[in-house]
MDTraj code that builds the backbone (N, CA, C; nanometers):
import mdtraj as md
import numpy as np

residues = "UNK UNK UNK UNK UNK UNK UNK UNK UNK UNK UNK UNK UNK UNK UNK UNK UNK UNK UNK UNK UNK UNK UNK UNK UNK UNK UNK UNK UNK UNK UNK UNK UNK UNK UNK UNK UNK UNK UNK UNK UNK UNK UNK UNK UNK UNK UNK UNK UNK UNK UNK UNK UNK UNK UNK UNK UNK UNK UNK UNK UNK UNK UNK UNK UNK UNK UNK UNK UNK UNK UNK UNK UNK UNK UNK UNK UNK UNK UNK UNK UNK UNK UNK UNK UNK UNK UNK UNK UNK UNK UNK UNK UNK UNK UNK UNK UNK UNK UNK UNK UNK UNK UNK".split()
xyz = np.array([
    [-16.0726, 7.4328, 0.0960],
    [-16.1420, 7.3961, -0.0247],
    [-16.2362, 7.2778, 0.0002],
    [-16.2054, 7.1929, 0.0678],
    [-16.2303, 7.0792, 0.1166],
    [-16.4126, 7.1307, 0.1786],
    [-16.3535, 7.2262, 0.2528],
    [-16.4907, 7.2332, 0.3433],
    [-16.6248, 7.3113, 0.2255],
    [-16.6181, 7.3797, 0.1363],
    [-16.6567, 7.4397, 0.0558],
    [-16.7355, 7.3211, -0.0519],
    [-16.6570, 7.2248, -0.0428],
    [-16.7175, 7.1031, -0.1441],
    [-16.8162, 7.0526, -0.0283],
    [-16.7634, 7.0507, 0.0838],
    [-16.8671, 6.9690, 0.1759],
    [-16.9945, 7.0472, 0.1313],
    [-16.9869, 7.1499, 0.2178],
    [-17.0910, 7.2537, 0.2288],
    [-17.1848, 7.2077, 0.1149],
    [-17.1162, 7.2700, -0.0148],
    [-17.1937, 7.2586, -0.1534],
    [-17.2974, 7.1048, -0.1194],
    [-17.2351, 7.0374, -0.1185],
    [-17.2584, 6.8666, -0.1034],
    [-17.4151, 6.8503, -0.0560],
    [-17.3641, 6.8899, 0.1026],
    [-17.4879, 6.9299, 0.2046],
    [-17.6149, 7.0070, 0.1442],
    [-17.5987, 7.0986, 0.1065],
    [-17.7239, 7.1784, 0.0482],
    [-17.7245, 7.0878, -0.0614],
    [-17.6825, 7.0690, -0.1352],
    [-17.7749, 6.9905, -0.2950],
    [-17.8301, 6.8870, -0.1765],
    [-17.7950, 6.8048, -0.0977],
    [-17.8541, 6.6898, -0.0819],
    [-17.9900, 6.7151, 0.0096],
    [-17.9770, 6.8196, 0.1294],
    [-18.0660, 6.8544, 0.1192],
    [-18.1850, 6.9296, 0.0497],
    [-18.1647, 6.9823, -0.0547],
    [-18.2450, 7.0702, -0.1055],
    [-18.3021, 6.9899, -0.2295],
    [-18.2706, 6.8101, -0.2309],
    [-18.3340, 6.7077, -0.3174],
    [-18.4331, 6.6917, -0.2281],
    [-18.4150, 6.6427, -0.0596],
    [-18.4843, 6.6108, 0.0033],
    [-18.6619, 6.6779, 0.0156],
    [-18.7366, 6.5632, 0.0195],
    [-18.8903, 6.6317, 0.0578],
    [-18.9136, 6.5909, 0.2004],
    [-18.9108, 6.7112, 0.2741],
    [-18.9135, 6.7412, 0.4340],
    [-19.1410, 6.7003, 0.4307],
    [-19.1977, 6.6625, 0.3754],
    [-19.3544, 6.6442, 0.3548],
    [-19.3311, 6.5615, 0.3086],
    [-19.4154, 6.4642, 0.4316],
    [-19.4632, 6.3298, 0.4011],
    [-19.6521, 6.3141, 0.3841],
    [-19.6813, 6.2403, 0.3132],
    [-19.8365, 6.2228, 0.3334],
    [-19.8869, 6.1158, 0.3980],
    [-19.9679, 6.1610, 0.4855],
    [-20.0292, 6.0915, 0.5714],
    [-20.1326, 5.9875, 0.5827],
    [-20.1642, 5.9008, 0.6035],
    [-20.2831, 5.7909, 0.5662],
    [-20.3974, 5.8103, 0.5138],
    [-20.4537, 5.8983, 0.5979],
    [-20.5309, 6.0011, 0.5949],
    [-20.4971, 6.1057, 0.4353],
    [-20.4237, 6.1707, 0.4513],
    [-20.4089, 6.2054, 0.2951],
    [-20.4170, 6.1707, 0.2017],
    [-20.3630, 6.0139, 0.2065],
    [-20.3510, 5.9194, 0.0612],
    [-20.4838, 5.8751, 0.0363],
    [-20.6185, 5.9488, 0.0998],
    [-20.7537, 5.9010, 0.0575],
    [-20.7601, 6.0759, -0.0108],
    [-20.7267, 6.1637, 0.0054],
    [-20.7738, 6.2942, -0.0709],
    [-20.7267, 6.3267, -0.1861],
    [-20.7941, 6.3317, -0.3195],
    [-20.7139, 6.3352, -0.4356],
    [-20.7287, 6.5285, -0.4372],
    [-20.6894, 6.5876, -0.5435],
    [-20.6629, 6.6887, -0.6156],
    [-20.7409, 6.7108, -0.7371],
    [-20.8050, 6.8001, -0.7561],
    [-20.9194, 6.7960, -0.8283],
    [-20.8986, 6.9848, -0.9409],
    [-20.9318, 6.9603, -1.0710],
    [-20.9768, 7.1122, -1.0759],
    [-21.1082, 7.1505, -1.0099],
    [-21.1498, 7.3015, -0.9902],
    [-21.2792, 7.3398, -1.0027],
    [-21.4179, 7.2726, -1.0331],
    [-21.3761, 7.2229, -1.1875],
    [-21.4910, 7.2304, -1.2800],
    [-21.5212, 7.0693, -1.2402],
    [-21.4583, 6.9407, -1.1348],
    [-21.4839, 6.8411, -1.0828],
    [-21.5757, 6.8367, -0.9701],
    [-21.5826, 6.9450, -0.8928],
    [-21.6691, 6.9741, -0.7666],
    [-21.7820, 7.0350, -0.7669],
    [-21.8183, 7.0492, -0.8905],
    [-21.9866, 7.1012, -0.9005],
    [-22.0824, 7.0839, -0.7982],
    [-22.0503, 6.9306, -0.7622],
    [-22.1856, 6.8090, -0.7169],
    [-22.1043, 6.8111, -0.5896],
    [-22.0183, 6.8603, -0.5429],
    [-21.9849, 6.8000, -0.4140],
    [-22.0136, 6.9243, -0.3267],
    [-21.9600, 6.8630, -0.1359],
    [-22.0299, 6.9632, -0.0468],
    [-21.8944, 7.0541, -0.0392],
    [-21.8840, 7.1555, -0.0132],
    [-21.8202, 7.2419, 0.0422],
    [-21.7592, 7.2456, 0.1715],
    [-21.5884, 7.2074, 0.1865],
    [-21.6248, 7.1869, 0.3702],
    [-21.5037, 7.2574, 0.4139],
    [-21.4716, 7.3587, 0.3056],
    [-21.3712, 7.4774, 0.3993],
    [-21.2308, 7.5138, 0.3305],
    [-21.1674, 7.6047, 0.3547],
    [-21.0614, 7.6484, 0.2881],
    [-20.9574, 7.6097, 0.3832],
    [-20.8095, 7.5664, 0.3057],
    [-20.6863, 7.5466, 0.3885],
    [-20.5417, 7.6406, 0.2669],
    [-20.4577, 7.6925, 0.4084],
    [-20.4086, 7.7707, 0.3462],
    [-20.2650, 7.7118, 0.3802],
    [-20.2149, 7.6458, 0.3206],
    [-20.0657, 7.5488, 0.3765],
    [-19.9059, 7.6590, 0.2975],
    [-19.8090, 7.6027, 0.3714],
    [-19.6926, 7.6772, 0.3407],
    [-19.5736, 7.6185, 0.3286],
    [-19.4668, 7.6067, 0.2824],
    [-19.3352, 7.5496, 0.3106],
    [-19.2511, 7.6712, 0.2940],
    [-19.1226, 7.6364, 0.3251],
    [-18.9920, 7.7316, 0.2646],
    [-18.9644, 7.7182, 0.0993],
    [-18.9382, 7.8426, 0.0608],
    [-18.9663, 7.8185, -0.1071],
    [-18.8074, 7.8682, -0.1652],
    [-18.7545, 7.9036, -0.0316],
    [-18.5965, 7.9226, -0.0445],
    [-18.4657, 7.8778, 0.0401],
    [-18.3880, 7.8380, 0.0328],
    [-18.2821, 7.7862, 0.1372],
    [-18.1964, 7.8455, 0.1097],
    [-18.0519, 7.8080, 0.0555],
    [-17.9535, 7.9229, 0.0244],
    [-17.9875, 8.0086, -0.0980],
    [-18.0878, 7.8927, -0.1944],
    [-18.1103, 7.9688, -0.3046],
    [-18.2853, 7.9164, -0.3694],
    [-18.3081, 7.9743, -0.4558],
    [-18.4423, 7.9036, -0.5136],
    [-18.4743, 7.7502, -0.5187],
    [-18.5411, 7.6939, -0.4098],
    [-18.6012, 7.5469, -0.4283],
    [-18.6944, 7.5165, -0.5839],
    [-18.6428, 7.3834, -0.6248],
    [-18.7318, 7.3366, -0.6874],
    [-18.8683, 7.3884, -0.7610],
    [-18.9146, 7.4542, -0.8063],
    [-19.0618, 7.4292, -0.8451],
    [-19.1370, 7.3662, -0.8296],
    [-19.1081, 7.2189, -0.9077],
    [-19.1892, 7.1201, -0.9035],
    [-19.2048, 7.0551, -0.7218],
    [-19.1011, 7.0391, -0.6682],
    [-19.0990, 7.0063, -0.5399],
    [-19.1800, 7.0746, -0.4413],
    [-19.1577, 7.2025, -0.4395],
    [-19.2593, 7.2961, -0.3642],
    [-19.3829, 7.2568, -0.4141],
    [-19.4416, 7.2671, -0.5147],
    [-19.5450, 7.2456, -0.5588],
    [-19.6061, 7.1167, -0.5050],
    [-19.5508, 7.0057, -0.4874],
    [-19.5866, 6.8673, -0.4505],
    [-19.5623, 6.8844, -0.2967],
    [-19.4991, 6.9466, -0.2399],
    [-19.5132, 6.9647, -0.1076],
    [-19.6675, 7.0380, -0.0749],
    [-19.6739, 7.1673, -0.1435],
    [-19.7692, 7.1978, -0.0899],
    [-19.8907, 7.1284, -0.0899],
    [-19.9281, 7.0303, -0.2130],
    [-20.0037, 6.9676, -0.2393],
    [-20.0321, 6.8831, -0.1580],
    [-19.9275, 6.8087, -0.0951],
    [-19.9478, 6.7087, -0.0307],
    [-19.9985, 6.7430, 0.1358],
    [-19.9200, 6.8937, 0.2014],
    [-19.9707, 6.9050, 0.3207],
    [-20.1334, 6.9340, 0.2531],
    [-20.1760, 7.0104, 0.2041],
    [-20.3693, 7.0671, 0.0803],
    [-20.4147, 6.9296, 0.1843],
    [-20.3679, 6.7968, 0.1108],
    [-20.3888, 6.7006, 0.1773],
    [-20.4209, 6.6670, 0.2571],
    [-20.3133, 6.6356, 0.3339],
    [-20.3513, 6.5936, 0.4967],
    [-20.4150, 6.6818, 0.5166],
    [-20.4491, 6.8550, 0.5232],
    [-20.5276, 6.9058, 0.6292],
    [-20.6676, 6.8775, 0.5806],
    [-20.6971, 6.8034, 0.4747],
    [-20.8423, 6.8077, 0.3939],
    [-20.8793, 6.7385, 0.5128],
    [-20.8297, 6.6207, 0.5881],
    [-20.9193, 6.5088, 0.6501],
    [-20.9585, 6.5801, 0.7442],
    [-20.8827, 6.6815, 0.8316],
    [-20.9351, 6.7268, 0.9875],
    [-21.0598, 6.8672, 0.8978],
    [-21.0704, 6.8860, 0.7725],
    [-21.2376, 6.9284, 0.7470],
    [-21.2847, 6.8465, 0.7013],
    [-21.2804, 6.7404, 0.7071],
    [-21.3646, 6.6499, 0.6694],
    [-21.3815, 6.6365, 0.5071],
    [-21.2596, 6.6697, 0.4299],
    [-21.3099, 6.6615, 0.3024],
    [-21.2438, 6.5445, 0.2492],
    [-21.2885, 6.5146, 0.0942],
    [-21.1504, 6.3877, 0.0161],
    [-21.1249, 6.4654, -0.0772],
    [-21.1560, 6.5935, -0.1238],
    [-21.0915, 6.6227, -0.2357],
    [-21.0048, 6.8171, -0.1929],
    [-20.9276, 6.8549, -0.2578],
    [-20.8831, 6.9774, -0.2582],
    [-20.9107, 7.0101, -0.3944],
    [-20.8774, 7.1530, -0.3909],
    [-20.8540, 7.2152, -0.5758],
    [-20.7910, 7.3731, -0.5340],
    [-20.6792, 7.3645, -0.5831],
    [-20.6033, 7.5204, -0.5290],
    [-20.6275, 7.6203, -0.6213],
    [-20.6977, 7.7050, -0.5286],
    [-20.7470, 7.8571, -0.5338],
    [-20.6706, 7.9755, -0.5671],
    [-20.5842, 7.9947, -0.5500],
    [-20.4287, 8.0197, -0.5544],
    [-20.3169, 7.9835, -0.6147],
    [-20.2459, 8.0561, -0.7482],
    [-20.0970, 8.0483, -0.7358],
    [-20.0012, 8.0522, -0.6049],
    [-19.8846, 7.9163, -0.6282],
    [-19.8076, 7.9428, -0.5286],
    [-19.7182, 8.0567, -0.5371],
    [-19.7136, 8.1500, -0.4226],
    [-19.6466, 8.2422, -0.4114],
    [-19.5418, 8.2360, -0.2880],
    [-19.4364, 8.2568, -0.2701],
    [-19.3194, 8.2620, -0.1882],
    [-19.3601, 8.1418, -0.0838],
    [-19.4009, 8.0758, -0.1309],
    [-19.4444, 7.8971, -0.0811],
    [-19.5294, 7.8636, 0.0074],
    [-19.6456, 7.9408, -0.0497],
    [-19.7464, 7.9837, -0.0150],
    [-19.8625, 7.9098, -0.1233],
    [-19.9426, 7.8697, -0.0851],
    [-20.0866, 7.8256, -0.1670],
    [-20.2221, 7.8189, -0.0904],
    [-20.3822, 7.8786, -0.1340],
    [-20.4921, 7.8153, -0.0651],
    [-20.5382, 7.7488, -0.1369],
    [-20.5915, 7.6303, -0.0771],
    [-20.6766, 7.5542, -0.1421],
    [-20.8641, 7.5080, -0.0614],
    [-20.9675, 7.4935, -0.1634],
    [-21.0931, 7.5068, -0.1322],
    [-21.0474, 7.3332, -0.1190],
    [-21.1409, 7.2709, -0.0032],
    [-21.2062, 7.1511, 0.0074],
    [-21.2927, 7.0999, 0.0152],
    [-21.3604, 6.9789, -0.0818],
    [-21.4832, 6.9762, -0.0533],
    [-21.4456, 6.7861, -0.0392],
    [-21.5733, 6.7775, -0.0018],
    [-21.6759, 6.6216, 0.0440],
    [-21.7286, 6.6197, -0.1019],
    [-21.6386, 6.5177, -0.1935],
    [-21.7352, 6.4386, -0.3014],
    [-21.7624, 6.3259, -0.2759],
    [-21.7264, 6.2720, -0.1689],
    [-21.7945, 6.1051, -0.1475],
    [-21.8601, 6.0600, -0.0374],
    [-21.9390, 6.0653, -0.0474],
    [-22.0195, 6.0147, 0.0757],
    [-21.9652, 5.9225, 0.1966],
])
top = md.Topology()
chain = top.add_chain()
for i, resn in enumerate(residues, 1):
    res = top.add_residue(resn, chain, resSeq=i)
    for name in ("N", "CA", "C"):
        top.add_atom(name, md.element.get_by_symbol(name[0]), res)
traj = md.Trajectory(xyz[None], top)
């Protein structure tokens, strides 16, 4: 019985945990709708992923901020500061468009 409480234990505590951290570099790229990027340049699509299940259904909100946050970091290696996701997340799955709004 003992080991069964562990177990349980283990998964909740991991499955609080956010395995995505943001990167220096990230914490300059905000999140944007569409209708914010009119005026800005276009500098490429990123298509990021996590696990959206472990023993059982993760979080929502967590996945969601994960994915957001890798959107992120990969904006800097295209050279962008902003994302805006193109895509519902699906089985922890999202794309997002990036563009250059700041000079």
């Amino acid at each position: 019985m003992r080991k069964i409480i562990s177990l349980g234990l283990v998964v909740l505590l991991l499955s609080a945990c956010s395995w995505v951290k943001l990167t220096p570099e990230g914490e300059k790229v905000t999140i944007a709708k569409a209708a914010h990027v009119t005026n800005c340049k276009f500098a490429g699509t990123t298509t990021v992923s996590v696990k959206s299940r472990t023993v059982g259904e993760r979080d929502a909100g967590k996945v969601k901020t994960e994915l957001e946050t890798l959107a992120r970091n990969e904006a800097n290696k295209l050279k962008g500061d902003t994302v805006v996701p193109v895509t519902e997340i699906k089985e922890g799955e999202q794309t997002f468009k990036v563009y250059q709004c700041n000079p």
